[in-house]
PAZAPA-4460 file (N, C-alpha, C; in steps of 0.05 Angstrom, whole numbers, plus 32768, in hexadecimal, padded with zeros to 4 digits):
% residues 321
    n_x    n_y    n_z   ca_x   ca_y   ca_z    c_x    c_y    c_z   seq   type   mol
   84E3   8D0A   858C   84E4   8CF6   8577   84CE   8CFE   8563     1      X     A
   84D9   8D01   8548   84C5   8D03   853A   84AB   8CEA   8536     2      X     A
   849A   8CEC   8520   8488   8CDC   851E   8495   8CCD   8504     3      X     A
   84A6   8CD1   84F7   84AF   8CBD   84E0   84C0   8CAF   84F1     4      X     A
   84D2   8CB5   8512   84E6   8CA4   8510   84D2   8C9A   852C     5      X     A
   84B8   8C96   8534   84B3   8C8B   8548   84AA   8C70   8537     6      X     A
   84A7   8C61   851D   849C   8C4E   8513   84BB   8C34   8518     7      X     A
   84CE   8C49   8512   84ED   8C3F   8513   84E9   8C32   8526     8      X     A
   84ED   8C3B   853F   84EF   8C39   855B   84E6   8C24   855F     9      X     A
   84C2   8C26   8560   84B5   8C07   8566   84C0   8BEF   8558    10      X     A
   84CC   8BF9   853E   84D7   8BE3   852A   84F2   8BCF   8543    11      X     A
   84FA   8BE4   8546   8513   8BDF   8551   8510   8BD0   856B    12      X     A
   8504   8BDE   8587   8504   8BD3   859F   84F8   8BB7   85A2    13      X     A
   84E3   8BAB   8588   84E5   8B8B   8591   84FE   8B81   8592    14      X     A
   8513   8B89   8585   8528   8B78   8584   8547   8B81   8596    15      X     A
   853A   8B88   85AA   854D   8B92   85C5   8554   8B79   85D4    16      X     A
   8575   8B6F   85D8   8579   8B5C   85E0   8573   8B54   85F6    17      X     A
   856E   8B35   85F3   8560   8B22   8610   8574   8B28   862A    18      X     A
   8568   8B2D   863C   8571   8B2A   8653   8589   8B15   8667    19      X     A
   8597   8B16   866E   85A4   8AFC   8675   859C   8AEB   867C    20      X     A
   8587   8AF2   8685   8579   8AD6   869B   8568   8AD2   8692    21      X     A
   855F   8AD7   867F   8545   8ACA   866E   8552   8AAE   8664    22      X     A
   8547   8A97   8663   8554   8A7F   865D   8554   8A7B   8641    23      X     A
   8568   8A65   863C   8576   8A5E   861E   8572   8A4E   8611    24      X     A
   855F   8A52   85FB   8551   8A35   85F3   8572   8A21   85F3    25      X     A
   8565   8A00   85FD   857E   89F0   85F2   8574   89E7   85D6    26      X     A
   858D   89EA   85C0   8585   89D2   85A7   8586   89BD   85AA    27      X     A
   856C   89AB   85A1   856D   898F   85A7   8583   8982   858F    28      X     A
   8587   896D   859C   8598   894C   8599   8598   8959   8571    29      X     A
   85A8   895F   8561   85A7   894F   854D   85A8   8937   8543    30      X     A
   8592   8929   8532   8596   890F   8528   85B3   88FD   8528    31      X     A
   85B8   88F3   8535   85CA   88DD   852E   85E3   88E3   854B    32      X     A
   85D3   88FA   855E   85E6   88FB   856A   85E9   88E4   857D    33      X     A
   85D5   88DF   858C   85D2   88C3   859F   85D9   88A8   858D    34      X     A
   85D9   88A7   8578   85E7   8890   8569   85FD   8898   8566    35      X     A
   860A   88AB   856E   8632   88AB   8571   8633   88A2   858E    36      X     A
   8624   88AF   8597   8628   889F   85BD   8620   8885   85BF    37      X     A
   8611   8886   85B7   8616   885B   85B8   8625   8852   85B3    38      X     A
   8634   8858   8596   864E   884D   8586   8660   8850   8596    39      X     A
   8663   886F   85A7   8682   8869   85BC   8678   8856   85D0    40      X     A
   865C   8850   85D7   865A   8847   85F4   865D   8827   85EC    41      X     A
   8661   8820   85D1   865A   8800   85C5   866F   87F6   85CE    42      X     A
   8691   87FA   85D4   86A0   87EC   85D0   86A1   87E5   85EA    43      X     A
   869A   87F3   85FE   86A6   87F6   861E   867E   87E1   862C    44      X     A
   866C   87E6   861F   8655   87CE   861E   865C   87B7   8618    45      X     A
   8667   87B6   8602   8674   8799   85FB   8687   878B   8614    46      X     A
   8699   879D   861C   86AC   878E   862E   869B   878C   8641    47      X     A
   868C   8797   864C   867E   8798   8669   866A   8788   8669    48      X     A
   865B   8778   865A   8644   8764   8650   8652   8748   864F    49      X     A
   866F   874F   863F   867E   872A   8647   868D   8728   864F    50      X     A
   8695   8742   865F   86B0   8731   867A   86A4   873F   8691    51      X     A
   868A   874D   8699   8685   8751   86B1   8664   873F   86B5    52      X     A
   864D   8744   86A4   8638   8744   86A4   863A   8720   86A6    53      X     A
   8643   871D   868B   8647   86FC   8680   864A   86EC   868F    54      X     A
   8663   86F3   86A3   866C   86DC   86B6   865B   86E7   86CC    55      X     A
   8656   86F2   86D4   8648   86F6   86EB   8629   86DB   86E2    56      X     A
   861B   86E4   86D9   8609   86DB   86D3   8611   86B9   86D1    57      X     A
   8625   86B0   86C2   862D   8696   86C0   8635   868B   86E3    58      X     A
   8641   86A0   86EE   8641   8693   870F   862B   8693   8714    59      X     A
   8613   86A1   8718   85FC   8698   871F   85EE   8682   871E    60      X     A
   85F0   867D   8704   85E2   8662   86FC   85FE   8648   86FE    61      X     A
   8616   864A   8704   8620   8637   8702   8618   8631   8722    62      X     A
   8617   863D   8735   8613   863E   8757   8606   8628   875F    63      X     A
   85EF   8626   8743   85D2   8610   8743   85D2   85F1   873F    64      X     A
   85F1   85F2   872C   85F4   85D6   872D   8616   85D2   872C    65      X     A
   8619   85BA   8727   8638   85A5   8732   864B   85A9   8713    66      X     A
   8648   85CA   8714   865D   85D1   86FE   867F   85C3   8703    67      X     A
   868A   85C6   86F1   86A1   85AF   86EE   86B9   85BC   86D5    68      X     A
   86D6   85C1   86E6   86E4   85C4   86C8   86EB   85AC   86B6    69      X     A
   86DD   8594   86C3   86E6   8578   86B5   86D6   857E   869C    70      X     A
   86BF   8585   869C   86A7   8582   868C   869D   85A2   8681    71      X     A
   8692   85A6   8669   868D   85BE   865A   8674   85BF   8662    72      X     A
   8660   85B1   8665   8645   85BB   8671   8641   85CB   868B    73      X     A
   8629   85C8   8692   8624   85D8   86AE   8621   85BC   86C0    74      X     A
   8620   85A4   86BA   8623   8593   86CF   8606   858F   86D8    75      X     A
   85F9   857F   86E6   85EF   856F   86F5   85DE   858C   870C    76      X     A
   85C8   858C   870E   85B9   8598   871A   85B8   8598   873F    77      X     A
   85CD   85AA   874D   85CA   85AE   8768   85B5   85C1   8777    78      X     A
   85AE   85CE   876C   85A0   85DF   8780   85AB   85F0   8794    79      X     A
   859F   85F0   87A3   85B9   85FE   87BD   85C1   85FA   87C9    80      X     A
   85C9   85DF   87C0   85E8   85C7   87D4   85FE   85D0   87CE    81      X     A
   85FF   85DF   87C1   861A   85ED   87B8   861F   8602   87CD    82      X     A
   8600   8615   87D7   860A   862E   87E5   8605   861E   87FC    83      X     A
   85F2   8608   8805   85F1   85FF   8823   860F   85F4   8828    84      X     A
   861D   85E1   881B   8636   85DE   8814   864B   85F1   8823    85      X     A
   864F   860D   881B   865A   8621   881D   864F   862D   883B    86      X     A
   863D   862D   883C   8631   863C   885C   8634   8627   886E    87      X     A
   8643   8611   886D   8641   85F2   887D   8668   85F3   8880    88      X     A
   8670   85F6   886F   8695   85F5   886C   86A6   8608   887E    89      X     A
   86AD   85FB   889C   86C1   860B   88A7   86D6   861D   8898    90      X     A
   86E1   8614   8880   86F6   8622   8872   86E8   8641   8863    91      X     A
   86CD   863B   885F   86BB   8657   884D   86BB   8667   8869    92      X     A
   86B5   8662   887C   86B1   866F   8890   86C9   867C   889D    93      X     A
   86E2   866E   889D   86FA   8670   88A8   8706   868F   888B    94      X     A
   86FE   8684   8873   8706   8699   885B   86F8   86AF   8862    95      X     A
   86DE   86B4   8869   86D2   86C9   886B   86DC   86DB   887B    96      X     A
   86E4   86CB   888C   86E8   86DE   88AA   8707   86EB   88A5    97      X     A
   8718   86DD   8895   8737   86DE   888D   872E   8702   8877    98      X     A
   871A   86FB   886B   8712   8712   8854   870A   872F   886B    99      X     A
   86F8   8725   887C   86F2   8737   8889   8703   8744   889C   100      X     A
   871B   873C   88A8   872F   8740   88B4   873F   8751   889F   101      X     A
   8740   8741   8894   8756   8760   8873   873E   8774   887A   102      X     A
   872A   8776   8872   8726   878E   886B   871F   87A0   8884   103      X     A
   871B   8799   88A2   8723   87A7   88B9   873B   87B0   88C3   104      X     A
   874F   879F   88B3   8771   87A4   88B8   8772   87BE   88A6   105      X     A
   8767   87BF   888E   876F   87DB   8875   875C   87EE   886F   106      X     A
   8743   87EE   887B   873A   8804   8874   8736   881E   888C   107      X     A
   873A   8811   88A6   8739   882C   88AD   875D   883A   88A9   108      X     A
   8769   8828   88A9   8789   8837   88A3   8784   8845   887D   109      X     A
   8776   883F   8871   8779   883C   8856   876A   885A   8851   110      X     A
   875A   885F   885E   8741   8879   8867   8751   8891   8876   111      X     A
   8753   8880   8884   8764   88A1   889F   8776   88AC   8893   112      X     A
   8791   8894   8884   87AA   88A1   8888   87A5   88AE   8870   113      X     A
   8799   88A7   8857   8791   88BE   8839   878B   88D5   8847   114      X     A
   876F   88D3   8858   876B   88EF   8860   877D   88FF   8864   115      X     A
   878A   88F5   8881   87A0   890B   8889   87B9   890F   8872   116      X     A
   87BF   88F7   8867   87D1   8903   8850   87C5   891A   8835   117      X     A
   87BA   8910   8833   87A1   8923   8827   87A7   8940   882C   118      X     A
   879A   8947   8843   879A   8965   8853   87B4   896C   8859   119      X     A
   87C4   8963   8856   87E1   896F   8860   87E9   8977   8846   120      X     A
   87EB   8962   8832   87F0   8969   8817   87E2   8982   880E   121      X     A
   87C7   8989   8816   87B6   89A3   880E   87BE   89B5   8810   122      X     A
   87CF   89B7   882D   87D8   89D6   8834   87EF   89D0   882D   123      X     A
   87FA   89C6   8818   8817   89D0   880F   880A   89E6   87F4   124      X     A
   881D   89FE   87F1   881B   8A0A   87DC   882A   89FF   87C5   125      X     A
   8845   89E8   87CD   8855   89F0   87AF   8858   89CF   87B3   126      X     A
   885F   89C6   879E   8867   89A6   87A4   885A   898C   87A8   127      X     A
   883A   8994   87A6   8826   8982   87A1   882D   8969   8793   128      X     A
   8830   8974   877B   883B   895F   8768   884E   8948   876C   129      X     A
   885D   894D   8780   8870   893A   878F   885F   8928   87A2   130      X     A
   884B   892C   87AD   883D   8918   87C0   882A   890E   87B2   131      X     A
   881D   8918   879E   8806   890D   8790   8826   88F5   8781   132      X     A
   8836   88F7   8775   8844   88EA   8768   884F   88C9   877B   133      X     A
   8858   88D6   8791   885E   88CC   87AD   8847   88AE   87B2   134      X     A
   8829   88BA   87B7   881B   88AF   87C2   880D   889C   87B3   135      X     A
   8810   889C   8799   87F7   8896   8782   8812   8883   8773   136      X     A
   882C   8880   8771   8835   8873   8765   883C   8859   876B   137      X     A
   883A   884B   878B   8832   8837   878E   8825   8821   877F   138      X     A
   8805   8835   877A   87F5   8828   8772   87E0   8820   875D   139      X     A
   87FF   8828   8745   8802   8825   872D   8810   8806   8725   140      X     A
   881C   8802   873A   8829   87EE   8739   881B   87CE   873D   141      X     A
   8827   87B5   872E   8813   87A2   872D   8820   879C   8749   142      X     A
   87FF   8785   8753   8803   877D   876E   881E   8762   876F   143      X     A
   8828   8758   8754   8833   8747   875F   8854   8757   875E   144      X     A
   8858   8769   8755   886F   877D   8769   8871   8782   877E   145      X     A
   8852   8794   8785   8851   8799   879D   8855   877F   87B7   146      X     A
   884F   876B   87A6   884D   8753   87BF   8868   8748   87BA   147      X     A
   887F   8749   87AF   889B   8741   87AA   88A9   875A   87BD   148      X     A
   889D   876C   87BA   88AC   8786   87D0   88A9   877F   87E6   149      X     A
   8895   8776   87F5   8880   8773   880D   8896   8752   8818   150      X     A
   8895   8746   8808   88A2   872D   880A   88B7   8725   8817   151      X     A
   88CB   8740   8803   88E2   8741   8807   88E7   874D   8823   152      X     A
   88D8   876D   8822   88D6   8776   8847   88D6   8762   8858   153      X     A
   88BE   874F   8859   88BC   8745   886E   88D2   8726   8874   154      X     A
   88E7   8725   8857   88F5   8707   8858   88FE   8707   8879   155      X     A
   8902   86F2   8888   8902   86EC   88A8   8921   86F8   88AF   156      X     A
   8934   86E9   8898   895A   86F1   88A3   8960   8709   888B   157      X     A
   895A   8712   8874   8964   8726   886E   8958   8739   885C   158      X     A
   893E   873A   886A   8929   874D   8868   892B   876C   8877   159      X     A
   8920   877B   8870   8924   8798   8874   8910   879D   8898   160      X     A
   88FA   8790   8894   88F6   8789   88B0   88FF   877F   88C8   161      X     A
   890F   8769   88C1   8925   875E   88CD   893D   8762   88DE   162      X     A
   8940   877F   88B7   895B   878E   88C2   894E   87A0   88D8   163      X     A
   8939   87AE   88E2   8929   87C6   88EB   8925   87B7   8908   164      X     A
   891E   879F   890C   8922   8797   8923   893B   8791   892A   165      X     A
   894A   8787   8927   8969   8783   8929   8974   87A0   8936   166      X     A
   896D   87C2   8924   8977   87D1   8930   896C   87DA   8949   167      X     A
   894E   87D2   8943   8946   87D0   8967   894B   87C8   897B   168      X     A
   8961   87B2   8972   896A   87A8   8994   8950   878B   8996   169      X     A
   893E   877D   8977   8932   8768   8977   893F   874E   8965   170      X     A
   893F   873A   8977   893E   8720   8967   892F   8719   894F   171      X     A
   8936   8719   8933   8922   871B   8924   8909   86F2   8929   172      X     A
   88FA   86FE   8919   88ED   86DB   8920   88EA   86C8   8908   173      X     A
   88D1   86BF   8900   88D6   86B3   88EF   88CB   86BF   88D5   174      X     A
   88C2   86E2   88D6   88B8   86F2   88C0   889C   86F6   88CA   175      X     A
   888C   870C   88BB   8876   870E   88C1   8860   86FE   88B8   176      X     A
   8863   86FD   889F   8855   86E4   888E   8859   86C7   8890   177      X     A
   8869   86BB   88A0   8874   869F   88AE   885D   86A0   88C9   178      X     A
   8851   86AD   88CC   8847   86B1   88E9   8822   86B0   88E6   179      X     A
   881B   86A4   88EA   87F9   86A3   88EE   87EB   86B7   88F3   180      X     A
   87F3   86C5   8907   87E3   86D2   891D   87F8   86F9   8905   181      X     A
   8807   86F8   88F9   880E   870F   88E8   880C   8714   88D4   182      X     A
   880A   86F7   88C4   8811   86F4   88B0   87F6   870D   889E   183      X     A
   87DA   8712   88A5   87CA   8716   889F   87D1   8746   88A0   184      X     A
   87E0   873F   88BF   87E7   8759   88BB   87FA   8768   88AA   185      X     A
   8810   874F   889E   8826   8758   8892   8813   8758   886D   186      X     A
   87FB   874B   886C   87F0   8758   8853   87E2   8770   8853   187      X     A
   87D4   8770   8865   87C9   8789   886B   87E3   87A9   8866   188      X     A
   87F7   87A4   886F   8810   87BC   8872   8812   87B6   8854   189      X     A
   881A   87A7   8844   8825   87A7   8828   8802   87BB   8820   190      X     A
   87EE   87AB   881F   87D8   87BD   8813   87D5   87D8   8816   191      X     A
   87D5   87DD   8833   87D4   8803   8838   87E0   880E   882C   192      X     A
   8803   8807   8827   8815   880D   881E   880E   8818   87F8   193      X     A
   8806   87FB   87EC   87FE   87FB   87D9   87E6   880D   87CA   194      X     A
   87D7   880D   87DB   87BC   881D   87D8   87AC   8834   87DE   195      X     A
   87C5   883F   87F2   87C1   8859   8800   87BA   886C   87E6   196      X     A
   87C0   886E   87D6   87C7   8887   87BF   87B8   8885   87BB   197      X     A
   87A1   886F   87B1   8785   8877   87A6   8776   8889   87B7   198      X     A
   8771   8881   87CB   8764   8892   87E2   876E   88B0   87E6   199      X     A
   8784   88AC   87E6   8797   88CD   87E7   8793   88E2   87C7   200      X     A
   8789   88DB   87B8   877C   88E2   879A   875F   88EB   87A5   201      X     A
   8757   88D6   87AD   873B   88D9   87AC   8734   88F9   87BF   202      X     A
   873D   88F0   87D9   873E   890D   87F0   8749   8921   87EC   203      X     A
   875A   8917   87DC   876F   893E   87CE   875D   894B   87C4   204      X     A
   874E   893B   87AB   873F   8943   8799   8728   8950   87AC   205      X     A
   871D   8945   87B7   86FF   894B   87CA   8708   896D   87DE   206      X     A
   8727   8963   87E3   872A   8984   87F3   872C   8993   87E1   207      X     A
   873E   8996   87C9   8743   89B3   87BA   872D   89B9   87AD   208      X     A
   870F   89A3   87AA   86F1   89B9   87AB   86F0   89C4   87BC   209      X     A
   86F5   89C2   87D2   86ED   89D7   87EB   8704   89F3   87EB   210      X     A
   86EB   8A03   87EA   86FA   8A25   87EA   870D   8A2F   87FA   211      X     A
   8728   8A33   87FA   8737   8A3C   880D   8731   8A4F   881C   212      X     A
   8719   8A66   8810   870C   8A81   8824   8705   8A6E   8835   213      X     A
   86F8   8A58   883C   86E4   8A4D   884B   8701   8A4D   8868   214      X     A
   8718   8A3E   885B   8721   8A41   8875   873B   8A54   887F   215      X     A
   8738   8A70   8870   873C   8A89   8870   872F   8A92   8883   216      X     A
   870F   8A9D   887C   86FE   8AA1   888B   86FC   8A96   88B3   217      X     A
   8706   8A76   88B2   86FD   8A6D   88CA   871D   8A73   88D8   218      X     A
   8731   8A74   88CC   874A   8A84   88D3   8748   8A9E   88E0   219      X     A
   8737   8AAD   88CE   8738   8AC7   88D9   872C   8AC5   88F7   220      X     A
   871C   8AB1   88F9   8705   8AB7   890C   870A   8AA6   8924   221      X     A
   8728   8A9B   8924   8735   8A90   8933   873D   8A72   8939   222      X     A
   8727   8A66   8927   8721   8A4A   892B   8745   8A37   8920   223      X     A
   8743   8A25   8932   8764   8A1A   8933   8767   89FF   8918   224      X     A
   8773   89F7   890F   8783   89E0   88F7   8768   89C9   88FE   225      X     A
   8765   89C4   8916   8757   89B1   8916   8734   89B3   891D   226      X     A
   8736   89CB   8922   8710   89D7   891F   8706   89DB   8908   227      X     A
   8729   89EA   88F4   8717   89E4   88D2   8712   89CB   88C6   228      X     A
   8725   89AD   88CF   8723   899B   88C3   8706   898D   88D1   229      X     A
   8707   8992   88E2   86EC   8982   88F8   86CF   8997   88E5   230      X     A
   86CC   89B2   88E5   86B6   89B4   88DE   86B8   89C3   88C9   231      X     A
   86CC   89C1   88AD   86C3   89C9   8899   86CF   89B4   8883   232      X     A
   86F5   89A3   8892   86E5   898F   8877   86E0   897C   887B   233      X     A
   86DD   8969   8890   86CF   8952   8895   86AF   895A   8893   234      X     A
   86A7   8967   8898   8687   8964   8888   8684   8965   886B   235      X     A
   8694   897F   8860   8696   8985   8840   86A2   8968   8833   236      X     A
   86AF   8954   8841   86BD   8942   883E   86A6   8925   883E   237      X     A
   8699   892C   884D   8686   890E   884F   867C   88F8   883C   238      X     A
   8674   8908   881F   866C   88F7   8808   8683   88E7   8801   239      X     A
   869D   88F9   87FD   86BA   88EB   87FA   86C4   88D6   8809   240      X     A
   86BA   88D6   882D   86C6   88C7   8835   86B9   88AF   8833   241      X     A
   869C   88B0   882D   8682   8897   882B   8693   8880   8813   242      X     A
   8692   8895   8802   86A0   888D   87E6   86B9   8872   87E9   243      X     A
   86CA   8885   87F6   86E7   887F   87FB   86E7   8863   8810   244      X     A
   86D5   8862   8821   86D2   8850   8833   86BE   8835   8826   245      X     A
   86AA   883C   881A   869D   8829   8807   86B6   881E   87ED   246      X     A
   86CB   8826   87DE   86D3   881B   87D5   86ED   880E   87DA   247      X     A
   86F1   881C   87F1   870C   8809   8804   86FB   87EF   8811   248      X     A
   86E7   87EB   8816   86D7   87D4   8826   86DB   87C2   8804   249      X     A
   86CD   87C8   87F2   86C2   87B8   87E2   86E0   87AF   87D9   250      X     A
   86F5   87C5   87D4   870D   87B4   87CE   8715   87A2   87DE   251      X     A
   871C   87A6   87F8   8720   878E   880B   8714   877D   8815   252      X     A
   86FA   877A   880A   86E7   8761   880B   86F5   874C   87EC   253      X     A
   86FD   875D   87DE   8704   8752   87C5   8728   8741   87C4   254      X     A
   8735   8743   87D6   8754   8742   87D9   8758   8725   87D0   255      X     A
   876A   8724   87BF   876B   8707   87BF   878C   8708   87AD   256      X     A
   8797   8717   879F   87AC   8726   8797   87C5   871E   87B1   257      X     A
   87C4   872E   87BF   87D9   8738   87C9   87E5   8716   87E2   258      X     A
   87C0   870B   87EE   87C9   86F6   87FC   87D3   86DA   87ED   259      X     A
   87CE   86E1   87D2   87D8   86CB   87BA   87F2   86C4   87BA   260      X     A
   87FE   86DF   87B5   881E   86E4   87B4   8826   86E2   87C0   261      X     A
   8826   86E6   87DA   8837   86ED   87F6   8839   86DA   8806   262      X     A
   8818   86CA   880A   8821   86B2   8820   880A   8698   880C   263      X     A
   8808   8699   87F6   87F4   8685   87EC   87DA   8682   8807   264      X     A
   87CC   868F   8812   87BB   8682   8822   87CA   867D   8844   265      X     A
   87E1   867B   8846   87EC   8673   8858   87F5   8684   886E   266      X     A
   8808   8675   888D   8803   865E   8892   87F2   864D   8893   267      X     A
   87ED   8631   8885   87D7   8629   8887   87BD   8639   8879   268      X     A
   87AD   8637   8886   8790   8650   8876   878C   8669   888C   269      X     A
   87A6   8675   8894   879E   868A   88A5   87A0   869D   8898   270      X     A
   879D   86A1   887A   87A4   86BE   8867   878E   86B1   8858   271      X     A
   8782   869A   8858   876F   8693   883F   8758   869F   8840   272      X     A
   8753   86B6   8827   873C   86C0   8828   8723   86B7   8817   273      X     A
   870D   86CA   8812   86FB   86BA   8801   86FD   86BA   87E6   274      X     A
   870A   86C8   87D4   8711   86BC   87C1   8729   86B1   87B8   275      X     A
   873A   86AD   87CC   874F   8696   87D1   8742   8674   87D0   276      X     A
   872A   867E   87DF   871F   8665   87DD   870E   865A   87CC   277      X     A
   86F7   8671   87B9   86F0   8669   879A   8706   8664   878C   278      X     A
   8722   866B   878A   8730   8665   8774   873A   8649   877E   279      X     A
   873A   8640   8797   874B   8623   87A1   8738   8611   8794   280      X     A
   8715   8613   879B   8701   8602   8796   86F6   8609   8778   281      X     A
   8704   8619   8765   8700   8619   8751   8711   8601   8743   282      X     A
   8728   860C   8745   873E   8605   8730   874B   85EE   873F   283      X     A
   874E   85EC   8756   8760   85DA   8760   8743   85BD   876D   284      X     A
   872C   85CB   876D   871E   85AE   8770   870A   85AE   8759   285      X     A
   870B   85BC   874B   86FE   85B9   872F   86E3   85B6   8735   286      X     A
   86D5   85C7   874D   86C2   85C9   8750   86B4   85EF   8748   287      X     A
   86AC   85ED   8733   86AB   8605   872C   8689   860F   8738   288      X     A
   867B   85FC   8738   8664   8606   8747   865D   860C   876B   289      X     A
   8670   85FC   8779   8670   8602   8794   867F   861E   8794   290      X     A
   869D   861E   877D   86AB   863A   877B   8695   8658   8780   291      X     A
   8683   864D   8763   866A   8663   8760   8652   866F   8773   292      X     A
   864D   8656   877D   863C   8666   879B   8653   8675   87B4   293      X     A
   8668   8668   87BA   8678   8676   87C6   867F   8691   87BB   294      X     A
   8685   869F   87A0   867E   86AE   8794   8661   86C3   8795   295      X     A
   8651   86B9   8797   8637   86C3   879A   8638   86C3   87B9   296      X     A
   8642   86C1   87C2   863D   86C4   87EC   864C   86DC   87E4   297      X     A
   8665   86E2   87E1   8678   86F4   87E7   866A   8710   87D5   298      X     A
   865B   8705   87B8   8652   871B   87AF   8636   8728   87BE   299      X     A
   862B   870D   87C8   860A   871E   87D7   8622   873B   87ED   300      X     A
   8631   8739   87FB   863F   873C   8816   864A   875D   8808   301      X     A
   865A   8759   87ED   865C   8777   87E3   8648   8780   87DE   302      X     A
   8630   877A   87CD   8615   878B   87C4   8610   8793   87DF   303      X     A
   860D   8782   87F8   85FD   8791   880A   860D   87AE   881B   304      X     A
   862C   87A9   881F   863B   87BE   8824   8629   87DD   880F   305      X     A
   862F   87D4   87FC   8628   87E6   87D7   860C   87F7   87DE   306      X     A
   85FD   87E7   87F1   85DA   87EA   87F4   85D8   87F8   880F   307      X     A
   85E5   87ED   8821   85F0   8802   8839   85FC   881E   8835   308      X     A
   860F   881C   8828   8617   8836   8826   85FE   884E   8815   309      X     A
   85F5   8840   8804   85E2   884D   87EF   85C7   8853   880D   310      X     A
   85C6   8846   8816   85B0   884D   882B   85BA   885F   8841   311      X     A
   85D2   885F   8844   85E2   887A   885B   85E0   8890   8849   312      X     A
   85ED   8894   8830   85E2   88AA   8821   85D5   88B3   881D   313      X     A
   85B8   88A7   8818   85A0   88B6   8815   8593   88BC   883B   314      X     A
   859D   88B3   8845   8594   88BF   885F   859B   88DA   8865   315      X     A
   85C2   88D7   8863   85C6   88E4   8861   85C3   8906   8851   316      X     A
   85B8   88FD   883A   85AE   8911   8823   8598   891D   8833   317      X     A
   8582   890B   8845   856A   891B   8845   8573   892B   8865   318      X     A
   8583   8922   8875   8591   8936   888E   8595   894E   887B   319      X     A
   85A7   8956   8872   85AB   896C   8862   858F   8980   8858   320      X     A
   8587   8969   884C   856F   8973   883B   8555   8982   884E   321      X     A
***
């Protein structure tokens, strides 16, 4: 190299391109950009401040005193005769246990059977689209169809149940929902029915992140259908199933839909759950403040499910960790 073109050179090699892995400045926020994100986030704030935040807050404080649909005020100052009231009433107690019974009848059926439908659906190569279609279109549907279908199955003389015992070689009886001691199971079967698809979404989704080498690999190496599902996707699976099981609980702590339609509460109060029974002591005794602490019982009972699970997770996070 000569000495006229060695001045070039130095000219040149500062500007030899950056490396890949040298990092990338980020450009900050232009002005006005976080004022477009508010603007989209304003309309969906709005709804969530006066039909979720609003009333919530209004049951709180109505809980306190002898709210009334006779009367537009908050009524006459109770205190917590409203919730001692409620923790004193065989029927709150009898609802609870009716609520908690749904949701031991549907969630472990509601959990398992997604899973395994789930994983079977996985290893199909062609035709997915038919079971995701299959499983998920139930539960598109409003509950008061679903509970006119459910209805109709279980009518006692010319119901589809009926007919199914009949070919068994059974006397039909007086229906499932006529019956005390079923009536609770024959909601439970309309719900699984109804609600399975969500769950079967949720686990499809959670397997096709998981790498098919992974169970390529444990194929080669001999391991059988049910050694991959035991130890590669039920663990890879765990956050999904926390998920899936926390929001099947909190829905069926919530049921009040399906036992509306089907048996009003009945026979008697053996389907009456707990918010079967805020809406009876709302609207039908026009007691809107005993309604509201009964309300606030059922809501302390989900937050703490909500606070449990959040506390299995982070345990779980630091096992890992």
């Amino acid at each position: 190299m000569t000495t006229a073109q060695a001045p070039a050179a130095a000219l040149i090699k500062p500007r030899a391109t950056r490396s890949a892995s040298a990092p990338r400045s980020i450009s900050p926020l232009r002005r006005g950009d976080g004022r477009s994100g508010w603007l989209f986030l304003a309309p969906f704030g709005v709804f969530y401040l006066v039909f979720l935040i609003g009333p919530t807050i209004y049951m709180i404080v109505a809980s306190f005193f002898n709210t009334s649909l006779v009367h537009t005020d908050l009524g006459s100052f109770a205190g917590f005769a409203n919730y001692a009231e409620m923790l004193t009433r065989p029927d709150f107690w009898s609802a609870m246990w009716h609520t908690l019974q749904f949701t031991i009848y549907t969630t472990p059926p509601l959990v398992i059977f997604a899973f395994v439908f789930a994983v079977l659906t996985n290893r199909l190569r062609h035709g997915q689209w038919f079971f995701r279609l299959a499983f998920f279109l139930p539960f598109i549907l409003p509950s008061a169809t679903i509970s006119l279908i459910w209805v109709f199955v279980f009518t006692p003389a010319t119901g589809l149940w009926a007919y199914l015992q009949q070919l068994l070689g059974m006397t039909p009886g007086n229906g499932i929902l006529a019956n005390p001691n079923t009536a609770m199971i024959g909601i439970a079967i309309a719900t699984v029915w109804w609600t399975l698809g969500f769950n079967f979404v949720l686990y499809l989704a959670g397997l096709q992140d998981i790498p098919r080498e992974l169970y390529e690999a444990a194929a080669v190496d001999g391991a059988s259908n049910w050694a991959q599902i035991r130890h590669i996707t039920l663990p890879l699976l765990g956050r999904t199933t926390t998920l899936v099981i926390l929001l099947q609980i909190i829905a069926s702590l919530k049921i009040f839909d399906q036992v509306y339609l089907m048996t009003s509460g009945g026979p008697g109060i053996s389907t009456q759950v707990a918010l079967g029974l805020v809406t009876g002591t709302a609207f039908t005794d026009n007691r809107v403040g005993a309604a509201s602490a009964a309300s606030v019982l059922l809501f302390i009972v989900i937050v703490a499910v909500a606070v449990i699970r959040q506390l299995f997770d982070r345990s779980a996070a630091r096992r890992e960790a």
